[in-house]
C-alpha positions in Angstrom: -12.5 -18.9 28.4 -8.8 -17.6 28.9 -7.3 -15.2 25.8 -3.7 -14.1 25.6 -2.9 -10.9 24.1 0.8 -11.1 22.9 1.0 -7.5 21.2 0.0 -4.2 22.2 -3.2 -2.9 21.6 -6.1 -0.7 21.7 -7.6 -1.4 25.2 -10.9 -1.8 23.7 -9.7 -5.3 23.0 -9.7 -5.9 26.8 -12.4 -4.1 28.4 -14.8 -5.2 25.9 -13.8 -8.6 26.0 -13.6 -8.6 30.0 -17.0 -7.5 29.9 -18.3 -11.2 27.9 -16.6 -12.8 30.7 -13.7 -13.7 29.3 -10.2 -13.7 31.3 -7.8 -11.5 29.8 -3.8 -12.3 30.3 -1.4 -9.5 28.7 2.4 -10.4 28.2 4.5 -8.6 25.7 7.8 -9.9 26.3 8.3 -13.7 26.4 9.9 -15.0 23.9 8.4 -17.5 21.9 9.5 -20.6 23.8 8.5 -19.1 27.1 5.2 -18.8 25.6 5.3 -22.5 24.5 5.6 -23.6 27.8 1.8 -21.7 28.7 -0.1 -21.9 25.6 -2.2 -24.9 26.5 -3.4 -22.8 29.1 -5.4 -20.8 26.2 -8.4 -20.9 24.3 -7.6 -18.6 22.4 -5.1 -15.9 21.0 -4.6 -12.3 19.7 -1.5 -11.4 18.2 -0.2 -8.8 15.8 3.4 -9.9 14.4 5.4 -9.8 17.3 5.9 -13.9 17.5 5.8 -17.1 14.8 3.0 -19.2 15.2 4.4 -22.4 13.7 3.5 -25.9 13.4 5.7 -26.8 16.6 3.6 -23.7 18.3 0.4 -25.5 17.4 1.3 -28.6 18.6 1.7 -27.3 22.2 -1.6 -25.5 22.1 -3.7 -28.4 23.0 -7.1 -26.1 23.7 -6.5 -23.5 21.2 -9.6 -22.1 19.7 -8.9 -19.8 17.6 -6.2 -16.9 16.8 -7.2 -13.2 16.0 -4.6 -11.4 14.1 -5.3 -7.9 14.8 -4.3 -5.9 11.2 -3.4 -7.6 8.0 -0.7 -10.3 6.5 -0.7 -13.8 8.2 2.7 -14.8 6.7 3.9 -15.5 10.3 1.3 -18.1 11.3 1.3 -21.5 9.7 -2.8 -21.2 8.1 -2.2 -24.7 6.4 -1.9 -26.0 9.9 -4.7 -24.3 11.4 -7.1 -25.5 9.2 -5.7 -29.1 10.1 -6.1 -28.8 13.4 -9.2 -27.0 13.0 -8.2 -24.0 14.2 -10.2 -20.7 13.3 -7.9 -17.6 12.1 -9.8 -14.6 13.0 -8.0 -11.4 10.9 -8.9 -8.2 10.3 -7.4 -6.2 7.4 -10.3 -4.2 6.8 -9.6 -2.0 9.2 -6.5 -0.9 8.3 -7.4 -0.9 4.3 -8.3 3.0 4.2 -5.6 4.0 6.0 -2.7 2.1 3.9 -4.7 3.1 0.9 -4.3 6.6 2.0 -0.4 6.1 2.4 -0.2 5.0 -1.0 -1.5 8.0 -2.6 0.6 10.0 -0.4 3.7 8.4 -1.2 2.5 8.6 -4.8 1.6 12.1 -4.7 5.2 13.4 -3.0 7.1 11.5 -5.8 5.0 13.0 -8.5 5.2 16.7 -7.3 8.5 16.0 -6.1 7.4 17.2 -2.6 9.8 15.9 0.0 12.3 16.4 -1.8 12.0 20.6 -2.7 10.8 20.7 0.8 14.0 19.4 2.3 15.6 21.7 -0.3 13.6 24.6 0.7 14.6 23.7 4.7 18.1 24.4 3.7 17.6 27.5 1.8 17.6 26.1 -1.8 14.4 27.4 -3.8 14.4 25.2 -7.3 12.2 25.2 -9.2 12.5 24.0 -13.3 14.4 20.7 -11.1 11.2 20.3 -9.1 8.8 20.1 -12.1 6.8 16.8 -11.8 4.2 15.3 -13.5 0.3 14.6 -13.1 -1.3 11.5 -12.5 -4.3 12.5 -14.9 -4.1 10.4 -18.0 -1.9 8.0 -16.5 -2.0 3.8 -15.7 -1.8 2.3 -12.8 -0.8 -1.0 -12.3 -1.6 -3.0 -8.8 -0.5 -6.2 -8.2 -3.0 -7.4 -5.7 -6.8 -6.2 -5.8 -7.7 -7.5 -2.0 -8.8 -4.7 0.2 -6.3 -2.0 0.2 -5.9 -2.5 -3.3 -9.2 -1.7 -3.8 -9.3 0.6 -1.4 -5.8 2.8 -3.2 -8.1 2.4 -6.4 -11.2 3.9 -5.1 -9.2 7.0 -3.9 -7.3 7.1 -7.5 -10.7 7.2 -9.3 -11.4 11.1 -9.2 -8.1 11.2 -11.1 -8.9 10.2 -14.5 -6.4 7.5 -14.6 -6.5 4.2 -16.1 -6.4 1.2 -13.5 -5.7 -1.9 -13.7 -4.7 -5.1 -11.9 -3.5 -8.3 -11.4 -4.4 -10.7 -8.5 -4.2 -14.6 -8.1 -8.3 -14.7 -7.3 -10.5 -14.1 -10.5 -13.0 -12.0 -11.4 -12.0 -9.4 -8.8 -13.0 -5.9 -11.2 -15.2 -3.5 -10.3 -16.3 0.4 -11.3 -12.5 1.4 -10.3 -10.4 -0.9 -11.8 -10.0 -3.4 -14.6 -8.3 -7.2 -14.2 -5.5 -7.8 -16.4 -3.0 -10.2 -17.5 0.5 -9.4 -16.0 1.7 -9.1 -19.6 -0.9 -6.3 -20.1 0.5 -4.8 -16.5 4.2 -4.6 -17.5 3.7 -3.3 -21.0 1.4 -0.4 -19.8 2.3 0.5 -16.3 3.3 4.2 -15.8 3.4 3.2 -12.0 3.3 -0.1 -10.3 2.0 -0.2 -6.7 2.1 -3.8 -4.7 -1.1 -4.8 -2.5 -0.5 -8.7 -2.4 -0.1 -10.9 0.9 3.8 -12.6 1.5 3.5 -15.7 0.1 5.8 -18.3 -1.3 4.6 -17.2 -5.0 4.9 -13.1 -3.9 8.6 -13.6 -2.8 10.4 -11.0 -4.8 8.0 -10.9 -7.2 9.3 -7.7 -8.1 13.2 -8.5 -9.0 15.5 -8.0 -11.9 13.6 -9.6 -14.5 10.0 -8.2 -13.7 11.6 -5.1 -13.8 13.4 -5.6 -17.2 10.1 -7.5 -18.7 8.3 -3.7 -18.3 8.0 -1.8 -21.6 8.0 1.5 -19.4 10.2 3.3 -16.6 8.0 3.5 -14.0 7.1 5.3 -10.6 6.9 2.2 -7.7 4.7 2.2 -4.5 5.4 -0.7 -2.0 2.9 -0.3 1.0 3.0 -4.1 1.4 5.7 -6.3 2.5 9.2 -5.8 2.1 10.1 -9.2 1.2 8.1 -9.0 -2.3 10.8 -6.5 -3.5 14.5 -7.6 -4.2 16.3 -4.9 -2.8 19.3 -5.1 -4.9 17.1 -5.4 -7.9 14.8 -2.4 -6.6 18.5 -0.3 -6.2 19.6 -1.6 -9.6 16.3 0.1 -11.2 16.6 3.0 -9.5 19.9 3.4 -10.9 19.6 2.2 -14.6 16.3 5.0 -14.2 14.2 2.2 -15.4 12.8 2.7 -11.9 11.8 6.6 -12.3 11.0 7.0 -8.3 9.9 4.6 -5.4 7.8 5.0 -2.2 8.6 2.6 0.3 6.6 2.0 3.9 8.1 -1.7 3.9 11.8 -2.9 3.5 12.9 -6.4 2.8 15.5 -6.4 6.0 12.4 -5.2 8.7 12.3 -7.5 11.8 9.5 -9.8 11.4 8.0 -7.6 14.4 8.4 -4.9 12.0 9.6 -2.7 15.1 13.1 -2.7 13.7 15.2 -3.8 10.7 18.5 -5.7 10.3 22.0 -4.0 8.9 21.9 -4.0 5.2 24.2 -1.6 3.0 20.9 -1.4 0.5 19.2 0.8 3.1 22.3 3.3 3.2 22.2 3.0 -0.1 18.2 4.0 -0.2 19.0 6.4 1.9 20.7 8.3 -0.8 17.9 8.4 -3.9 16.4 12.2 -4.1 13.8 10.1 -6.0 13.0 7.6 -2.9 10.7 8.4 0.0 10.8 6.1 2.9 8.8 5.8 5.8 8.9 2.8 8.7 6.0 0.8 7.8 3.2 3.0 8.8 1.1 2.6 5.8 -2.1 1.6 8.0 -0.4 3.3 11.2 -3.4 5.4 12.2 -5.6 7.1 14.9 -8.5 5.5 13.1 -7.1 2.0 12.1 -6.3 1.1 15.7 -9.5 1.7 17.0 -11.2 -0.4 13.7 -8.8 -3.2 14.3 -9.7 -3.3 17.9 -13.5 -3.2 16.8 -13.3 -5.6 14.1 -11.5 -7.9 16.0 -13.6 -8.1 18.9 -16.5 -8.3 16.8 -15.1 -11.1 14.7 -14.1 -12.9 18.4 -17.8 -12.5 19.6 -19.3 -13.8 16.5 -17.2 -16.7 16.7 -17.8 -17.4 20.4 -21.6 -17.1 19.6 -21.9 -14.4 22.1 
């Protein structure tokens, strides 16, 4: 059994698959048609984001087993085909859900106290304070659109604040004790904030844009620990400056590299860049000490049971 590893990570990956047996083969930097020429040496592979795995990449790997996507999101692998060619896809979100749901409150917490910005203020000797008054998430809705596990996960750490939250999602019958399934209509007209948990998909594809934002009865504070690509950038930047948007936390961008190491020129992020009311942060949502070593554990784990060993 031969595995290649095509993104960095935890070395407990390695050593504990080494252990089983299993020949290990490391390479970070060929591109994606180098790799095409050596993928029908492999059984099977583990991968992050850094490369497409598309139907043409399937083709060539003629003894693939399975691939293990270490974190969350599979919008860069062709899952249609895999299931054609009968091709197990091994992920594991979960253990990066507490983390990203983490983020979110954070991100949520900063716009609502208005703490990055007085603390840049305070940094350059401006003390305000009436400016700085924010306002409590007690009392409040919460809208998510998506209730998979970091949804649930952001919900479950919201519940000690005596907010109402609810949620849309594609599955059904997805409520529990922390929050309450809606229908989208119910979700635009009551949202005081509006915080995305949904996977890329064809039907998530800037699923927040102009008219979302115009159909919601309320200004609202947004949270987008997702993927960039849900959000409409100019639409987002249009909100933000009608104030129908009241204040948005963004880990994600829709111009991030697909690696999500770096991110294309667009004037929208200068323009981001410039919103008191914006926090941004480079798509660290489920970035953690923790997370990598659950990933890595998960992963393995999922590999082994798979292998039957």
């Amino acid at each position: 059994m031969k595995i290649l590893h095509l993104d960095s990570n935890h070395d407990m990956i390695y050593e504990e698959l080494s252990a089983l047996g299993i020949e290990n083969h490391v390479d970070l930097k060929s591109t994606k048609s180098e790799i095409e020429n050596i993928i029908s040496n492999y059984h099977g592979i583990v991968v992050r984001s850094r490369i497409t795995i598309d139907k043409g990449f399937i083709e060539k790997a003629i003894n693939l087993k399975f691939i293990a996507r270490v974190g969350s999101g599979t919008e860069n692998i062709d899952c249609e085909y895999l299931k054609e060619k009968k091709i197990e896809l091994i992920s594991s979100g979960e253990g990066n859900s507490n983390a990203v749901g983490e983020h979110a409150l954070g991100l949520l917490l900063s716009l609502s106290k208005k703490i990055t910005k007085s603390n840049i203020e305070m940094k350059n000797g401006l003390r305000k304070r009436e400016e700085n008054r924010g306002f409590e998430i007690e009392g409040k809705t919460i809208g998510l659109i998506g209730y998979g596990k970091t949804g649930k996960s952001f919900a479950k750490k919201l519940s000690g604040f005596n907010c109402n939250i609810i949620f849309i999602d594609i599955k059904r019958n997805l409520g529990d004790n922390y929050a309450r399934e809606v229908k989208i209509n119910e979700l635009k007209e009551t949202s005081d904030i509006i915080s995305l948990h949904t996977n890329l998909n064809q039907s998530s594809h800037h699923i927040i844009d102009k008219q979302f934002i115009a159909d919601c009865k309320k200004s609202f504070c947004f949270i987008n620990t997702a993927r960039g690509e849900c959000v409409s950038n100019d639409d987002l930047i249009h909100g933000l400056e009608s104030g129908k948007i009241l204040g948005a936390g963004l880990d994600v961008l829709e111009n991030e590299n697909k690696d999500f190491e770096g991110m294309s020129d667009d004037q929208n992020l200068d323009k981001l860049k410039k919103f008191e009311n914006v926090i941004l942060t480079p798509h660290i949502a489920g970035w953690s000490n923790e997370s990598k070593i659950k990933l890595a554990q998960i992963t393995v784990d999922k590999i082994k049971e798979f292998l039957d060993l």
